[in-house]
Structures are given as structure tokens and as C-alpha cells.
C-alpha positions in Angstrom: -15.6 32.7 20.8 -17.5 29.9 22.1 -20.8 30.1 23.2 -23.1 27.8 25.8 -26.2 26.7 24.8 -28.8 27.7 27.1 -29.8 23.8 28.3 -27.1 22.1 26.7 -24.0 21.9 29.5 -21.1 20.1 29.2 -20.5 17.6 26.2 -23.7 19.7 24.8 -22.6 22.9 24.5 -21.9 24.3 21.2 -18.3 25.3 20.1 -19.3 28.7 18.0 -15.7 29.4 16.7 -15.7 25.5 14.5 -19.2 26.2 13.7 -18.8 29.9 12.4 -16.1 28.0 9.6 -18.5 25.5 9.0 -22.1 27.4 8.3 -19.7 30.1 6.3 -17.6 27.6 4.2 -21.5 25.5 3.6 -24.0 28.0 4.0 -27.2 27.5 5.4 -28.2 25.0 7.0 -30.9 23.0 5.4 -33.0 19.5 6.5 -36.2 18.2 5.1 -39.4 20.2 6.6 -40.4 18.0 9.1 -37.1 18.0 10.9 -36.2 21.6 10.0 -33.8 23.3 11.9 -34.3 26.5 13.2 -34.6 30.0 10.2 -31.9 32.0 9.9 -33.2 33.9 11.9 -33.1 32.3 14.3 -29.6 30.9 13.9 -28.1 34.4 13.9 -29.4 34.6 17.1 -27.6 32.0 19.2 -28.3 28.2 20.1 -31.3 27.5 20.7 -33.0 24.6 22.6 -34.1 21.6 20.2 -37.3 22.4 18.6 -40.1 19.8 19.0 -38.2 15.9 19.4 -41.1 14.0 18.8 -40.6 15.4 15.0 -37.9 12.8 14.8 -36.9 10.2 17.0 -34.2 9.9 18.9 -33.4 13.5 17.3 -29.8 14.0 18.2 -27.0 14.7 15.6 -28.3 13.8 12.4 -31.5 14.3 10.8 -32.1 13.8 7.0 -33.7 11.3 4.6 -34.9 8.0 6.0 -33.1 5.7 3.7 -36.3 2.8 4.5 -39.1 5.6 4.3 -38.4 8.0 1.3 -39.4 11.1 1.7 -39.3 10.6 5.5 -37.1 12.0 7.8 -35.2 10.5 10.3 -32.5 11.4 13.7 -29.7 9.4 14.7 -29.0 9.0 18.4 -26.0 8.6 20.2 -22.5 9.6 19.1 -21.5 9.0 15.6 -17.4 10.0 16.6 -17.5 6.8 19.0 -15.9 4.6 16.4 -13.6 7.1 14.9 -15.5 7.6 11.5 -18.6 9.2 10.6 -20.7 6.1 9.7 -24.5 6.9 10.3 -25.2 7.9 6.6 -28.6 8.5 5.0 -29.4 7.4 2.0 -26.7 7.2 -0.6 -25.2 10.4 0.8 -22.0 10.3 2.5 -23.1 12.2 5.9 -19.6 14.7 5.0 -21.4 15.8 1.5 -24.6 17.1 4.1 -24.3 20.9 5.7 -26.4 20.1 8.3 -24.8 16.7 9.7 -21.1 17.6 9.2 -22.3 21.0 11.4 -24.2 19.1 13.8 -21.5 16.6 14.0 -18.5 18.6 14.9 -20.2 20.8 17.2 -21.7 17.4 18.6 -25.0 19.5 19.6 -28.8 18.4 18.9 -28.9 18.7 15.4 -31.9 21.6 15.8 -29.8 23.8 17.7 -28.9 26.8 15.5 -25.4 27.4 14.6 -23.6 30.1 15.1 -23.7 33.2 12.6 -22.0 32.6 9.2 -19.2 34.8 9.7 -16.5 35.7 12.3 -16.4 39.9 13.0 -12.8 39.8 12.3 -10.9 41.8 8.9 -9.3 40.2 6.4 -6.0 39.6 7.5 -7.2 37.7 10.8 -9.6 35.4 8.7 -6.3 34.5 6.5 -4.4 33.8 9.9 -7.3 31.9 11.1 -8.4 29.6 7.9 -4.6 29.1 7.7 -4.3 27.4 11.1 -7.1 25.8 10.6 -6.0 24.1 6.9 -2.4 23.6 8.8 -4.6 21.1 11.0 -7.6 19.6 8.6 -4.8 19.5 5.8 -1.9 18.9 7.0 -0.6 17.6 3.9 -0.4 20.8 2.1 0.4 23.3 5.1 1.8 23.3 8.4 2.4 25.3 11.2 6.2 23.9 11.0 6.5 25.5 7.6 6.3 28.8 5.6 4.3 32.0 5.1 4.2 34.3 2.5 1.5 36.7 2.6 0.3 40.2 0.8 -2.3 42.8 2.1 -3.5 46.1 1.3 -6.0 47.6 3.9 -9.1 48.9 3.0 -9.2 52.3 1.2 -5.6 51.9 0.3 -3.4 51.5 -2.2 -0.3 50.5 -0.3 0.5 46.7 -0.9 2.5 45.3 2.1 4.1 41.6 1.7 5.7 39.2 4.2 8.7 36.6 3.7 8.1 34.4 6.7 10.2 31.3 4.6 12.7 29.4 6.8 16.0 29.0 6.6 18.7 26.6 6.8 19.7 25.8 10.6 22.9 28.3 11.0 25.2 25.0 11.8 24.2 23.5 8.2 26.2 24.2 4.7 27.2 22.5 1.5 30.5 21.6 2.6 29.6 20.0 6.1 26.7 17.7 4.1 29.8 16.6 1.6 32.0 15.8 4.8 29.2 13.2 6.2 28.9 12.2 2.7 25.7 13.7 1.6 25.0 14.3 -2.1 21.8 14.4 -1.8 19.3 15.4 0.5 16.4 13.2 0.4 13.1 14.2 1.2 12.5 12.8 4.8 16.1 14.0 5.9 16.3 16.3 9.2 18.4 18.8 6.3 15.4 19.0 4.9 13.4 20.6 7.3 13.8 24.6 7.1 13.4 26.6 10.2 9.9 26.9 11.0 8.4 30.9 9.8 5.1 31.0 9.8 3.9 31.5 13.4 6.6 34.4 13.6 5.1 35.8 10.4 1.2 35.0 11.7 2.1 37.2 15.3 4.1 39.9 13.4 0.8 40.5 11.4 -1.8 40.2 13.8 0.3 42.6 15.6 1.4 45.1 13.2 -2.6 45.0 10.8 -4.8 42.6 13.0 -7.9 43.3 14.9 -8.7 41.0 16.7 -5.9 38.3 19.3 -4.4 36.1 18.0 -5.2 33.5 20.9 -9.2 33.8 19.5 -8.0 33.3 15.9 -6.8 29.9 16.6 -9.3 28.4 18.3 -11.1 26.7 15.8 -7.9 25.0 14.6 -7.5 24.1 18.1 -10.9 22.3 18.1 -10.4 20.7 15.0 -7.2 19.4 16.3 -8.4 18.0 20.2 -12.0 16.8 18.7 -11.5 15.9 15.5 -11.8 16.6 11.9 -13.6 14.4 8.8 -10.7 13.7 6.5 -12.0 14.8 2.9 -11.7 13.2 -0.7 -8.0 15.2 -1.2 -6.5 14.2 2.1 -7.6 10.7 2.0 -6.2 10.5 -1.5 -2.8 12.6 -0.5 -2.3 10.0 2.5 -2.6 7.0 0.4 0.0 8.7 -1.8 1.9 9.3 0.8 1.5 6.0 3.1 5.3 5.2 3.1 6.5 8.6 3.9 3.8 8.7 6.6 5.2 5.0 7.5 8.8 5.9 7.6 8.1 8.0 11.0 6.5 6.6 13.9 5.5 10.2 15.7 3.7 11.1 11.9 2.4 6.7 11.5 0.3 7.7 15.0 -1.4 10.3 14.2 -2.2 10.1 10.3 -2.2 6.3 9.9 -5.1 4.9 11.4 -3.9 2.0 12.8 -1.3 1.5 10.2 -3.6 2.0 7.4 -4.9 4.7 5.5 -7.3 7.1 6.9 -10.4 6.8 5.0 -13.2 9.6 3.4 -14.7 10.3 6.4 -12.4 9.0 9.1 -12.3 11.2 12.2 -8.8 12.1 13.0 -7.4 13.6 15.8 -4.5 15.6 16.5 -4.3 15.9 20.3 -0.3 17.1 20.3 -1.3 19.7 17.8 -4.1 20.9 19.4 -1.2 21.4 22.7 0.6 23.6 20.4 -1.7 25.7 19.2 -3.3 26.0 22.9 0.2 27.2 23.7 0.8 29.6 21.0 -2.7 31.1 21.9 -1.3 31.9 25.4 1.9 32.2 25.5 2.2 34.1 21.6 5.6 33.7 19.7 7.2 32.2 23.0 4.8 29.4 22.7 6.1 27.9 19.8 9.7 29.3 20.0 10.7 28.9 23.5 9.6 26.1 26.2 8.7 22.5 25.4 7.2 23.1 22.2 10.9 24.4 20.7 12.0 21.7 23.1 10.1 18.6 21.2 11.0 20.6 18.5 14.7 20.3 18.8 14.8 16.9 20.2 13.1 15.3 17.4 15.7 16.6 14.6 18.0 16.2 16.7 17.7 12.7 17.0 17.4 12.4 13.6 20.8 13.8 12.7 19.9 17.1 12.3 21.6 20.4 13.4 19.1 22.1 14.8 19.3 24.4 17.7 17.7 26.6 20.3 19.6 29.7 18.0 17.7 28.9 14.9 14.5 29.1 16.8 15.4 32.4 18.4 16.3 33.9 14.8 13.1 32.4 13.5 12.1 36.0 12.1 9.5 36.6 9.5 10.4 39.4 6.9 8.3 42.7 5.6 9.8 42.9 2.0 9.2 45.3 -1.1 6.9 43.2 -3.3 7.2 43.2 -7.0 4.7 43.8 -9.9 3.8 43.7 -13.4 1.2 44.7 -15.7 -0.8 42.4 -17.2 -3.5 43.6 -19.9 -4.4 46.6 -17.7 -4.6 45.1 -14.2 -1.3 45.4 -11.5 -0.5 41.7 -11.0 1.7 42.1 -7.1 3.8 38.5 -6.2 6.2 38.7 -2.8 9.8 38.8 -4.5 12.5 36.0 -4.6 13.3 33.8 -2.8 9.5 33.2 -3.2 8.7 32.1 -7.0 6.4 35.1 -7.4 8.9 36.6 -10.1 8.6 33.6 -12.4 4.9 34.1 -12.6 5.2 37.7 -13.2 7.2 36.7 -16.4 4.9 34.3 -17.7 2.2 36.9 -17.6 4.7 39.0 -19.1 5.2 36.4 -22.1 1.7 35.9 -22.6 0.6 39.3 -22.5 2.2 39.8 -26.2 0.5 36.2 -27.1 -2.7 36.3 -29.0 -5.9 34.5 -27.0 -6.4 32.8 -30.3 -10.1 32.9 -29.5 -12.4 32.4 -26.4 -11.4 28.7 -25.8 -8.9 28.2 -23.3 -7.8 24.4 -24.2 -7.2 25.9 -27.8 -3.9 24.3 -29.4 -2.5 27.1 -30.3 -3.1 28.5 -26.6 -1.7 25.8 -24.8 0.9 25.5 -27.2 2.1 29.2 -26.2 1.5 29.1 -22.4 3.9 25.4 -22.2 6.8 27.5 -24.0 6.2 30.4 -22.1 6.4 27.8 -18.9 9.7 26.9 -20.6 11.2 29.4 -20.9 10.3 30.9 -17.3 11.4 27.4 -15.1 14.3 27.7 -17.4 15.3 31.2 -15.5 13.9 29.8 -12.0 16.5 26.8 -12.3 19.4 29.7 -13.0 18.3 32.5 -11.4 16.2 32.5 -7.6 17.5 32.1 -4.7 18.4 33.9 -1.5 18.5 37.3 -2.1 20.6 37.6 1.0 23.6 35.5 -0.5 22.6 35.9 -4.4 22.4 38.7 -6.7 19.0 38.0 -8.7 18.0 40.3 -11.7 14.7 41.0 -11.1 14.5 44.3 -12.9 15.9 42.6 -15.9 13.9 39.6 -15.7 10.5 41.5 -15.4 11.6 44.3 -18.0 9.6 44.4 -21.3 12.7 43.8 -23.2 13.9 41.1 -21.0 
């Protein structure tokens, strides 16, 4: 997964895995002619040596627009990630909103050496596992390799739909009437009895191992260099963490990594996750046991633990993801497929149930009458959700009946 570039060693080399996301997520890489990097061609070839450095000066990095000579191009030298925050900007572009410094950046290689090719050789289901540890690290305020996975796949040339429940559960020692006992009406959001048993690795290695391709340990490697070198926090994150400031406040371990000093990370902040990056190193190696067993179920335990929580070794080792039957409706001639309860799939089988007898009142999709439809139809459908899902191993939940045409 990574490659060396021929005369780049060391702090030069070029990490192929973080690039491969990169080029495929921006497409090709473009600069101004006379600081072109190499065709694609050429990049589909490998790194390549820095073409001709008297082009630009200094030309390491960055090149782009000189904001003092337009139409002039220009290279920055050095290393931008010293101070933490990609700050040598061209022009009135933010250097994240350029392809070809936010590649050349995070693979910290000369800015003319050709990135990787623009896709990873790997199916489907691997590239899911993959951009999914990758988004547990660059947004980690959406996803998390602590939390859930819920996943459908049909192979190629087949019809068979095949779904996953790899939800957690409540630790085994926890229950309505011990939270009453402590006095616990309510379980706030940064509570220990909160936090489910962590899934979604157990679910990620069941798939790999059952559908995948290609190892696991090569699928998470570019999480695991987003995670030790860094990662450009974007407009959503930077936004979600301001939202979130007190929550990420409330916890010292969470304050030092995504507070930057006690503040708010910034649009373009570098942040690192060095502890994650551990993790992920040791689920590469060690598989399931990496995350379940040793010190990473250690820290685990320890942490809720100390919180109050009930947490043990147990729930860990019964950590295991689930293949379920998934469910389906029809929905103006296409099979719509959701994983069933205790995931909310059902609920948005019925609204396309609803709306399926509603007239489109026209090509306009903000229509009144439309929207008018779809927020009853919402309505009625949380209604159900609110009475109906839950654990289908301790609740009997009407599916059939709530995805019948009668119904």
C-alpha cells in the first residue's frame, strides 16, 4: 500500500494508500502550466522525481497562483504542518479548496511528484470498510470506531441481498431497575450508560472475512495515516465542534485531542490523533483481538469504568456483529432493501409506502402540497417508531403488519 519514491527517502517518500483517497475523492490533479505536475499518465505510473525546480522556486509542497504576480505561479518551501494549520494559501483560495495542495500536503512529497492512481484494486465491500475507518478518523463527529455498523451488500451478478446488525448493546450488568436504584431517571448524553458496546470492528472483520478481497490490515491504513500525520479539519467538522465545544470540554481525554488548546479547531487546522492511529495499527495486526482483547479493551474498560459505568471484559468478548434477514418494499417499481429493526430501516420503508399512493403534485419537489404530504407521512411513521422498534430479541415488533399495503 505504500509506495517509496524513487529519490525521495525518509520524510519524502510518498504514502500511496492517503493519496489513492485523495486523487479519487478530487480527481486530477491540476496546477497552472508552468508548474504542471506530471500527466496522468504519468501519475498512474508511480512517483516520479520533481520535474524541472527552477519552474518554481523553492518548489516543495504547494504550487499555484502567485497572489503578488497574477497569472504567475509560485512554490512554497518548507513544511506548511509545522504550526498545526495549513496556512500558506494562494490567493484568496483556502489551500483545502485546491486538489493539488491538500494532495501534496498530506503526502508531504514535492508537489510534482505524481500521486498515486485514483483508485484502490479492492471490491466494494472493502472500499466501504476502508472509507469508513477513514470518516471514523477525519470525522469523528459523526462515526466512530467505538460505535455501530449496519451494512447491506449484494455481490456482483447477484441478486441475493445480505445485511449486517453490528449495533451495540447495553453492558450485560446494566438494566432499568439498577439505573432507578442509583437514582437515574434519565440518562444524559455524556453518561458511561450511554455508551453501547462497541460493534463495528466485529461487524468490519466478519465482512472482510466472510465477502472481502483484500486484508483487512491494508484497508486501514489510510485511516491510520490520517490519524498519526494528520488530517485538515473541513467546513462540517469545524462547525460540528464549535457545536459541540462543551461536550468536547466536559472530557479531558476528548478536550486533548479535538480542542486545540482549549479552543475550537479551525477550517483547516491540522489535527492529530496519535492514540487512534495505535488502535487502528493494532486492529490491523492483531484483527478482532486488537480491539477486543489487550490494552486497547483495557483503556477501554478503564475509562467507563472510572466513569461509573458497568462495563466489563464480558461485554467485549460478546461484542458480536449480526447477519440478519433484511426487509423490503416496493416503491413505484424499484425494491427499496433497509436492515430490519432494531435499525430504523422499517420506518423508512413505510414512508415510501405512504407516499407511493401520494400524488407528485407536479415536477417541483418544494411544492406545498408535496411537502405538506411527506411531513404527515413523517407523522405518522415516527409516531409508530416511538411505539413500536426496538430489540427484536426482547420485543415483538410487527413488521409484516407495519409494511403491509393495508397497514
Amino acid at each position: 500500500m505504500y509506495v517509496e519514491c524513487p529519490t525521495h527517502k525518509g520524510r519524502g517518500a510518498c504514502h500511496a494508500s492517503r493519496g489513492d483517497w485523495l486523487h479519487a475523492s478530487f480527481g486530477a490533479i491540476t496546477g497552472p502550466d508552468s508548474c504542471a505536475p506530471p500527466t496522468v499518465d504519468d501519475q498512474r505510473a508511480g512517483c516520479l522525481p520533481s520535474t524541472d525546480p527552477s519552474k518554481c522556486s523553492d518548489y516543495k509542497v504547494k504550487w499555484g497562483p502567485d497572489p503578488n504576480n497574477p497569472g504567475k505561479c509560485i512554490g512554497h518551501g518548507g513544511d506548511p504542518l509545522k504550526d498545526g494549520r495549513f496556512s500558506n494559501c494562494a490567493g484568496d483560495q483556502h489551500p483545502l479548496d485546491s486538489p493539488s495542495y491538500l494532495w501534496a500536503v498530506l503526502n508531504k512529497c514535492d508537489a510534482a511528484m505524481a500521486p498515486p492512481p485514483s483508485s484502490l484494486d479492492v471490491d466494494a465491500l472493502d472500499a466501504a470498510i476502508a472509507a469508513s475507518a477513514v470518516q471514523a478518523v477525519v470525522e469523528p463527529q459523526s462515526t466512530s470506531i467505538g460505535g455501530d455498523c449496519f451494512c447491506l451488500y449484494s455481490q456482483a451478478g447477484s441478486d441475493r441481498v445480505i445485511a449486517m446488525n453490528g449495533s451495540g448493546r447495553a453492558p450485560m450488568e446494566l438494566s432499568a431497575d439498577w439505573l432507578l436504584q442509583q437514582g437515574i431517571t434519565k440518562i444524559e448524553q455524556q453518561s458511561p450508560h450511554s455508551v453501547t458496546v462497541p460493534t463495528a470492528i466485529d461487524a468490519w472483520v466478519q465482512l472482510n472475512r466472510d465477502y472481502g478481497t483484500t486484508p483487512l490490515d491494508e484497508l486501514l491504513q489510510p485511516a491510520i495515516g490520517y490519524a498519526r500525520d494528520g488530517f485538515p479539519i473541513g467546513h462540517r467538522v469545524a462547525e460540528d465542534f464549535a457545536e459541540c465545544h462543551d461536550l468536547l470540554a466536559g472530557d479531558a481525554d476528548i478536550a486533548s485531542v479535538y480542542l486545540k488548546n482549549g479552543k475550537d479547531f479551525q477550517y483547516g487546522d491540522l489535527c492529530r490523533n496519535s492514540n487512534l492511529a495505535k488502535t487502528l495499527d493494532a486492529i490491523a495486526e492483531n484483527g478482532r483481538d486488537g480491539f477486543y482483547k489487550g490494552w486497547v479493551a483495557t483503556d477501554i474498560i478503564n475509562k467507563l469504568q472510572s466513569l461509573g459505568g458497568v462495563h466489563t471484559q464480558d461485554d467485549l468478548d460478546n461484542a458480536l456483529a449480526n447477519y440478519v434477514t433484511p426487509i423490503k418494499t416496493n416503491f413505484r417499481g424499484y425494491d427499496i432493501w433497509e436492515c430490519p429493526p432494531n435499525g430504523q430501516g422499517v420506518i423508512a420503508l413505510m414512508l415510501l409506502n405512504i407516499m407511493s399512493g401520494v400524488d407528485k403534485y407536479g415536477d417541483h419537489p418544494l411544492s406545498i402540497e408535496r411537502i405538506h404530504h411527506e411531513i404527515e407521512a413523517g407523522r405518522i411513521t415516527y409516531r409508530d417508531r416511538n411505539l413500536y422498534l426496538a430489540d427484536p430479541e426482547f420485543s415483538a415488533i410487527p413488521v409484516d403488519q407495519m409494511l403491509s399495503a393495508d397497514y
